[in-house]
N, C-alpha and C positions, 0 to 999 in steps of 0.2 A: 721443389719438384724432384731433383735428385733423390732427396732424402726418399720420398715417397714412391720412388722407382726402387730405391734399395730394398726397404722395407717387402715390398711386394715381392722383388724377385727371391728374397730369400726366405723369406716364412712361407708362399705357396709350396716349395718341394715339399716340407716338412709337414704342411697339413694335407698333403695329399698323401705321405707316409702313413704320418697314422690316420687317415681314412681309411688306408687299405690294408689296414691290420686288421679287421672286422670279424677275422676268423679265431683270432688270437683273442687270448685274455687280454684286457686294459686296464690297466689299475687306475686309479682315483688320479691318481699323482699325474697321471698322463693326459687325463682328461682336462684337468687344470690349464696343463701347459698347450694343450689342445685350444682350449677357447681363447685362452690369453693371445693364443696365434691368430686364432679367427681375429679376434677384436682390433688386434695390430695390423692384422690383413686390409680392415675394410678401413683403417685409419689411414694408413699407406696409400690407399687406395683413393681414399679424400683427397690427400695432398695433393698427389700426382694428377690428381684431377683437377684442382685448383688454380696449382702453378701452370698447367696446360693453358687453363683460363685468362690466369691474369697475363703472362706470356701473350695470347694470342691478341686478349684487350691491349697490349701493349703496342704490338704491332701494328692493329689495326688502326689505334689512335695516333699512333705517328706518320702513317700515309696519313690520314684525314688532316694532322696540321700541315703535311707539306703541301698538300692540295688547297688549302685555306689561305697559305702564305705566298703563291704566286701569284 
């Protein structure tokens, strides 16, 4: 989950940079590093999604044994 918070917070400045270059030339070379952001973006974005999940499953299974075991 961290990791997937990191990820996120630091590749979205940067693809919102060059999004908003759109006035400007883009070379090839940027475009690359462009998608490779995207793709690390919505990976990032899995995670943190994920570990939010198994996290909350966590929680939520362990009230359910304390309630099981009174």
């Amino acid at each position: 989950m961290v990791l997937g918070g990191l990820i996120v917070a630091f590749d979205y400045p940067q693809i919102r940079y060059i999004e908003e270059m759109d006035g400007h030339v883009v070379s090839s070379a940027t475009m690359q590093v462009y998608e490779r952001l995207v793709v690390e973006f919505y990976i990032g974005t899995a995670m943190l999604t994920g570990g939010a999940l198994v996290g909350a499953w966590g929680v939520v299974s362990g009230m359910l044994k304390k309630r099981t075991v009174q």
